[in-house]
ZAMAR-553475 format. One record per residue (C-alpha): y, x, z. Coordinates in steps of 0.02 Angstrom, whole numbers, plus 32768, in hexadecimal, padded with zeros to 4 digits. Example, Ala and Ser with C-alpha at 12.3 -4.5 7.8 and 13.67 -1.06 7.14 Angstrom:
2
7F1F82678186/7FCB82AC8165/
// end
This chain:
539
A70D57CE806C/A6A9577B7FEC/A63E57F47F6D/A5B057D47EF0/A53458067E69/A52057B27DB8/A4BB57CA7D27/A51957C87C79/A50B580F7BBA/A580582A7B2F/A52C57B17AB4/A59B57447A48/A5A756A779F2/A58856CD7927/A5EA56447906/A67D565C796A/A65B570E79A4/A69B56D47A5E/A62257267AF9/A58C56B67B0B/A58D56E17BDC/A51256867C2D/A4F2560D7B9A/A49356B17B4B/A3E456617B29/A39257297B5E/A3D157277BF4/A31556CA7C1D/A2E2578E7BF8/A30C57FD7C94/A32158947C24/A39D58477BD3/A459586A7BF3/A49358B87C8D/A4C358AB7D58/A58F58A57D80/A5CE58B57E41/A675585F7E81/A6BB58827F37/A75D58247F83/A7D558BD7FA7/A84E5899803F/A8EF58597FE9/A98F58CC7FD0/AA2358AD8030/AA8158327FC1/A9D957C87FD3/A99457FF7F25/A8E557DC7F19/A87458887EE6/A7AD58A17ECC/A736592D7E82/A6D759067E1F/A65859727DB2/A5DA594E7D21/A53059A47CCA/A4C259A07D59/A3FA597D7D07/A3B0592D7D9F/A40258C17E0E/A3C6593B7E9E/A42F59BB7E53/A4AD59467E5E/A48E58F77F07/A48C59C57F51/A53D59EE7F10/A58959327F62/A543596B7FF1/A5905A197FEE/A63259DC7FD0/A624594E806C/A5F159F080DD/A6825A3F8089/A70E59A180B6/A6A359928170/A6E35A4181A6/A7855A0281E4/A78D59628237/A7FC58B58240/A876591C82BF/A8B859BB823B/A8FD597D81A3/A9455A1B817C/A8835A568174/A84D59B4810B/A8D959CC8094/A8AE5A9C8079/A7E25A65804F/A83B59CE7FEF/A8A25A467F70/A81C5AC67F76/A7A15A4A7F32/A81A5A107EAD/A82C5ABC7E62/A7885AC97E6E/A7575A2D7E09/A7DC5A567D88/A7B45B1B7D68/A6F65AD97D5F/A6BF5B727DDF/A63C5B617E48/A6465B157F05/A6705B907F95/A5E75BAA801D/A6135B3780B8/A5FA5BC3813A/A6825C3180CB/A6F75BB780BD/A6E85B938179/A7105C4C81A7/A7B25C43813F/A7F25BA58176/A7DB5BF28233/A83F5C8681FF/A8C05C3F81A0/A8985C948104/A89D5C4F805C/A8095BD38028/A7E55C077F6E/A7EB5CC47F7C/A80E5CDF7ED4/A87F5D6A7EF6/A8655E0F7E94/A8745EB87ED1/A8F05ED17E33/A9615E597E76/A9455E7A7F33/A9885F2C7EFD/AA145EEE7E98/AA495E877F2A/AA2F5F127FA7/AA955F887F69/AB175F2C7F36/AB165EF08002/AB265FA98031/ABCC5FF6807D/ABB560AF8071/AC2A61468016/AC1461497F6C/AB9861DD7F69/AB28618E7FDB/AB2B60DD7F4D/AB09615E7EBF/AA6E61A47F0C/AA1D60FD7F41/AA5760BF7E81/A9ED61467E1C/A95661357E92/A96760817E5F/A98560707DC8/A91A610E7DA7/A87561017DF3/A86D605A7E5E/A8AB5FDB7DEB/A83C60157D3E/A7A360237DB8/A79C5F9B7E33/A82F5F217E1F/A7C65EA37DD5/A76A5E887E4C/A7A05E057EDC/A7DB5E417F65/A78B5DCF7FDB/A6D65E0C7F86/A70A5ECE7F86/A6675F367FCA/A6595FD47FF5/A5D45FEF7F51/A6725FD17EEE/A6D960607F32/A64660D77F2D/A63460BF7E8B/A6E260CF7E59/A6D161727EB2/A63961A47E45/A685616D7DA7/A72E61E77DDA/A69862627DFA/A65262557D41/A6E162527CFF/A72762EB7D4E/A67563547CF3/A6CC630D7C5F/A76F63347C71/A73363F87C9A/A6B663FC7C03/A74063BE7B85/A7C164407BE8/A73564C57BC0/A71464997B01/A7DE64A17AE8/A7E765547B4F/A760659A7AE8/A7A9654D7A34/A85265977A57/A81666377A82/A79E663E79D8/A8466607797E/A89C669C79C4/A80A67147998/A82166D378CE/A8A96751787B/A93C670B7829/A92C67517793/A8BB671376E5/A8C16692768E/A81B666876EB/A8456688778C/A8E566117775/A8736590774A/A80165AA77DC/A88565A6784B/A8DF650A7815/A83364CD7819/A81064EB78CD/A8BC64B678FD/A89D63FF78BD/A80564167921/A86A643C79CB/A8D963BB79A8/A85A633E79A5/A81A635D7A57/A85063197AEE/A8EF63877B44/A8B363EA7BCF/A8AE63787C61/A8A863947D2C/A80E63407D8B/A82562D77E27/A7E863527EAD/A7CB63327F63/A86F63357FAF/A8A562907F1C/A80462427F24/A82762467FF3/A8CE61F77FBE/A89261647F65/A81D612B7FE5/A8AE613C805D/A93160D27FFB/A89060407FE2/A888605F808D/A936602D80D7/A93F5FAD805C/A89A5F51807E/A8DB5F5E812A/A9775EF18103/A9045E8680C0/A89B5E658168/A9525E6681C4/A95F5DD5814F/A8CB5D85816A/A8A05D8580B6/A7F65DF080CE/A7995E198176/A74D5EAB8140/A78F5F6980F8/A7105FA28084/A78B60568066/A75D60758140/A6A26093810C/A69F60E3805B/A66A6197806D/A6AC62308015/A69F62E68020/A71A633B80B4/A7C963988071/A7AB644A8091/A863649980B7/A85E6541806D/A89365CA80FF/A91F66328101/A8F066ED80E1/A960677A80F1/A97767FB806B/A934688280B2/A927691C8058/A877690E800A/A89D68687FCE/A93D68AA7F6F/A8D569247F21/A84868A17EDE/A8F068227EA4/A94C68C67E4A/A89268DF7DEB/A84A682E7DAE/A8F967C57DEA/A87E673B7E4B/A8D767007EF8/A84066EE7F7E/A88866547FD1/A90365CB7F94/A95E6606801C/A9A1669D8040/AA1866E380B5/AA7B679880BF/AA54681B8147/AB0B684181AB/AB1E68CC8129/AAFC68728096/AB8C67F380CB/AC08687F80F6/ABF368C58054/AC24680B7FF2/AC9767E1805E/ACEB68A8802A/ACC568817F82/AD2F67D97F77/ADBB6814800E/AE3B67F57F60/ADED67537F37/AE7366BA7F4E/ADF2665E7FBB/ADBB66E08015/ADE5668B80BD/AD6E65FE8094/ACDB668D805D/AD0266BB810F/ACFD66288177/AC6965F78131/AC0F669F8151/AC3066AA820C/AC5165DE8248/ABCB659A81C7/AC3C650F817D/ABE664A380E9/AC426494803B/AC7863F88042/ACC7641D80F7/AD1E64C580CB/AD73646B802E/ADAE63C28094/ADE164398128/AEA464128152/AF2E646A81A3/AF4963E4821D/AE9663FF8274/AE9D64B58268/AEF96503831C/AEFD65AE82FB/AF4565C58390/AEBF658083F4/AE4665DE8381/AE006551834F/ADEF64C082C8/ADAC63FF82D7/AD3763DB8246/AD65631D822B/AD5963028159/AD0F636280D6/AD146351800C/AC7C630A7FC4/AC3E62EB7F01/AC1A62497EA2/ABCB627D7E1B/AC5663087DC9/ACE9629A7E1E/AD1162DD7ED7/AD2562657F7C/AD6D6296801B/ACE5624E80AD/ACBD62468171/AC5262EA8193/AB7B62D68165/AB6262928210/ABC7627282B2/AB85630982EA/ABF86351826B/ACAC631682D7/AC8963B18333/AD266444834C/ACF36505831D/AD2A658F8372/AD71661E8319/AD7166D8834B/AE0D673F8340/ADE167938286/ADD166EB824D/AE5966AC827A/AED9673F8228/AE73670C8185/AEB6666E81AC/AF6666A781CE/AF646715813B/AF11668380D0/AFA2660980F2/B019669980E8/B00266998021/AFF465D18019/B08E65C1804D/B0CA66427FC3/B06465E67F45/B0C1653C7F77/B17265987F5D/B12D65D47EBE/B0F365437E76/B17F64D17EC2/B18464197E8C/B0E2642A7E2B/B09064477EDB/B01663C97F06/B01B63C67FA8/AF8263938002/AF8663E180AF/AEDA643A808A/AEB064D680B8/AE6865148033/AEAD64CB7F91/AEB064FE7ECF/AF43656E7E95/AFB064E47E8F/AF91648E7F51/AF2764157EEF/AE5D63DC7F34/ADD564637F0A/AD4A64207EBA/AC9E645A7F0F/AC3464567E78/ACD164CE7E53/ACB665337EEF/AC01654B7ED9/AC13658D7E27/ACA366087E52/AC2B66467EF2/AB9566737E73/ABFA66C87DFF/AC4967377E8A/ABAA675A7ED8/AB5867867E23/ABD867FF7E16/ABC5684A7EB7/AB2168927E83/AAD8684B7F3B/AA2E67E17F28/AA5A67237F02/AA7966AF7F89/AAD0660A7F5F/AB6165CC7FBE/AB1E65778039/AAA765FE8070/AB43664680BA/AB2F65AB8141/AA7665F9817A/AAC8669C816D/AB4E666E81E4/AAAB6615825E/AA6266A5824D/AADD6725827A/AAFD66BB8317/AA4C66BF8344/AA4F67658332/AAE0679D83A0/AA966736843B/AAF1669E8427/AA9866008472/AA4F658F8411/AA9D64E4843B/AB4B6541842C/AB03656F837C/AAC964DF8349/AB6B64718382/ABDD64F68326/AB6C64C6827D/AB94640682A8/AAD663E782C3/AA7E63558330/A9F1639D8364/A9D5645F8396/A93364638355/A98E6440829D/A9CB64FE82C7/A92F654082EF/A8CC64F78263/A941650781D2/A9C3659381F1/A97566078263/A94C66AA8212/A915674D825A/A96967DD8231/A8F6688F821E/A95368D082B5/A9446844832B/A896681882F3/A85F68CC8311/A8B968DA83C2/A869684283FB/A7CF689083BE/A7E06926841A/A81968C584BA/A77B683884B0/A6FE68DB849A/A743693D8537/A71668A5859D/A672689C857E/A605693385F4/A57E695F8561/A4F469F585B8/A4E36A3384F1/A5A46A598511/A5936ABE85B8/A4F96B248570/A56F6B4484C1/A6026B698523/A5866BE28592/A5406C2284EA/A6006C42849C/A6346C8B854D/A5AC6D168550/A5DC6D2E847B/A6916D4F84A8/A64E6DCB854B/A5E06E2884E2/A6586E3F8441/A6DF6E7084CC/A66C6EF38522/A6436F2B8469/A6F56F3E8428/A71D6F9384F1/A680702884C2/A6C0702A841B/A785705A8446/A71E70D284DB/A6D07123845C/A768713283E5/A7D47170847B/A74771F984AD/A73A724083E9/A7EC725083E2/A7F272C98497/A762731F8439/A7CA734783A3/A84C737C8401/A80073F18454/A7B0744383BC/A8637448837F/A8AD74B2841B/A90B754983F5/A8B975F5844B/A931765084AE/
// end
């Protein structure tokens, strides 16, 4: 295909004010006007002739380098793939017309290997837009990819083309989230300490008035109090770039993940601790929990579960205590996977929220499909439980919403787990027990299985886990009396000589405090035939 250089200026006639061309007398002058390229383009389908063609290069080397590049550019697929000539045909067109600069040969070789798109001028802002919208997943799963989106991914790095993402990029985004966490706490810190001076200012005086309305305006004019992006979100974000970059190679629109190699710090999952009694003592004086996560000793539990034996979901307090059900699977439990007279229940939905509205759902993961066994107790709770639902359904009669759940509001209708949480804290603040939030009964119930000998992989299937180190890590924790009486039982295995010379030592202690207290009751026994004797009548 035919392609060529030419020299031309913009000089025009005074008289008629048409473009001189190559009738401009300075062209003699080789600084004078400026190099143009035209290259032959392989014609469209209809037959319609095409060319690029580009303008402003100063030497005709300049000029000569860029014909060249796009030749090397047209040579990378030959006479026999039209499909190929046609792609590096409309890719130079856009080119030419958008007036962007050429794309490297080797580049452009890669993606026309792959199949992926030649100009690459896809954004990560509308890769993301595109993603998501591509993504079949429940609602609450859509929601949590949207705000890390729309959040932190698209306002930091969705300018940038996707194709040209680095790894630089997302490290700083992670710096900037960083910084602006600092931020967020100093501004959370100048608010704190400005309300509590406003509280310290008395109400009345004319002056104090003032002051106060003063301070006020000055409170209202910083920023709200605001949460940072901690670890766990920050470990969320680079997870949702993750699977979506991912697409992206599945695609073939990239070939490389920059999300896989950004660093960031590890999630540190708090441990469960038990209240034990020192701990309730140190909460009852300052109020501080010592772990996110807490869990009830057996007596602790007893005691709530007293406390709330009136309480019209009492059964669902229950179940959760000793199977470990989650919230969402306790409220989306029905009556038609619950065999009471097998003692046991199939855990095959459970209720889930989208924001405030609520979503029934397939369990967390397919380790979730999983059926619980239930121990006689629980099971007359369950009786009893569906015993008064079925008075509450005569009660209410035609207004009955009848869901089949097993655990419904007063009217047979869905309970709402935001709902259920709520009602749990306010029952346990009333109590009087140290705080534990609702789903601290599911380590509880881990725990107590633990505890009582039960084997691990049993545990961990009746908790609807994959993995039985997910029980170990996360819901596994010692109770005082287990963790001394393994204690006790590790010591007595180990032969120590410093223990046979102390147990020699306390052996000859006890011998000599028994010989001791023996002379001493000899001695006793001896005074008292004395006195008697002193005492004895003469005849």
């Amino acid at each position: 295909m035919k392609g060529s250089t030419h020299r031309r200026c913009y000089c025009r006639d005074p008289e008629s004010g048409k473009p001189l061309g190559k009738k401009c007398p300075k062209l003699t002058n080789r600084k004078h006007g400026s190099y143009s390229i035209r290259q032959e383009l392989p014609p469209r389908e209809d037959g319609a002739r095409r060319s690029f063609s580009r303008a402003g290069y100063e030497t005709l080397k300049a000029a000569q380098t860029d014909l060249n590049h796009v030749r090397a550019l047209l040579g990378l697929a030959g006479a026999d793939d039209p499909e190929g000539m046609d792609l590096i045909a409309v890719m130079l067109e856009e080119v030419g017309d958008e007036k962007r600069p050429l794309p490297d040969v080797e580049e452009t070789r890669r993606r026309l290997k792959s199949g992926q798109d030649l100009v690459g001028r896809l954004t990560v802002d509308e890769w993301l837009d595109r993603w998501l919208e591509g993504k079949r997943i429940r609602r609450s799963g859509l929601s949590r990819y949207d705000t890390d989106i729309r959040v932190h991914l698209k306002p930091r790095i969705g300018h940038h083309r996707l194709d040209r993402l680095r790894v630089s990029h997302l490290s700083g985004m992670f710096t900037a989230i960083a910084d602006h966490n600092v931020e967020i706490l100093e501004q959370n810190a100048q608010r704190r300490a400005a309300i509590e001076e406003l509280a310290a200012v008395p109400w009345k005086g004319a002056e104090n008035r003032a002051r106060r309305k003063a301070m006020k305006a000055a409170i209202d004019a910083m920023p709200p109090f605001r949460r940072i992006t901690g670890p766990a979100t920050r470990q969320r974000v680079k997870a949702t770039l993750r699977a979506s970059l991912n697409d992206a190679i599945g695609q073939q629109i990239i070939t490389f993940n920059p999300a896989a190699h950004v660093e960031l710090d590890p999630v540190r999952k708090p441990k469960a601790l038990v209240w034990t009694k020192e701990r309730v003592a140190r909460w009852r004086e300052t109020g501080d929990k010592p772990s996110p996560v807490m869990v009830w000793t057996p007596k602790q539990t007893g005691a709530f579960l007293d406390f709330v034996a009136e309480d019209r979901l009492y059964a669902m307090w229950h179940l959760i205590a000793f199977r470990g059900l989650r919230r969402g699977e306790a409220c989306g439990q029905p009556w038609s996977e619950t065999n009471l007279d097998a003692h046991s229940l199939t855990v095959s939905a459970q209720l889930v929220q989208d924001g405030w509205d609520v979503e029934t759902s397939e369990p967390k993961t397919d380790s979730g499909h999983r059926v619980v066994a239930l121990d006689d107790d629980t099971v007359n709770v369950l009786k009893r439980h569906r015993e008064r639902q079925e008075a509450a359904r005569e009660e209410w009669g035609t207004a009955w919403v009848e869901t089949g759940m097993v655990f419904t509001q007063e009217d047979g209708s869905w309970l709402h787990p935001g709902k259920v949480t709520d009602l749990f804290e306010r029952l346990v603040a009333a109590s009087g027990l140290p705080p534990v939030r609702l789903h601290d009964l599911r380590h509880g119930a881990a725990t107590l299985m633990l505890a009582a000998g039960v084997d691990v992989k049993i545990v961990s299937d009746t908790l609807g886990h994959s993995d039985t180190r997910i029980t170990r890590d996360i819901y596994q924790s010692v109770l005082p009396e287990v963790g001394r009486g393994a204690a006790e039982a590790t010591a007595k295995l180990v032969p120590l000589q410093r223990k046979v010379a102390e147990n020699a030592q306390k052996a000859a202690v006890d011998k000599a405090r028994k010989a001791a207290k023996k002379a001493k009751q000899s001695k006793t026994v001896e005074a008292a035939k004395k006195k008697v004797k002193r005492k004895k009548p003469k005849i």
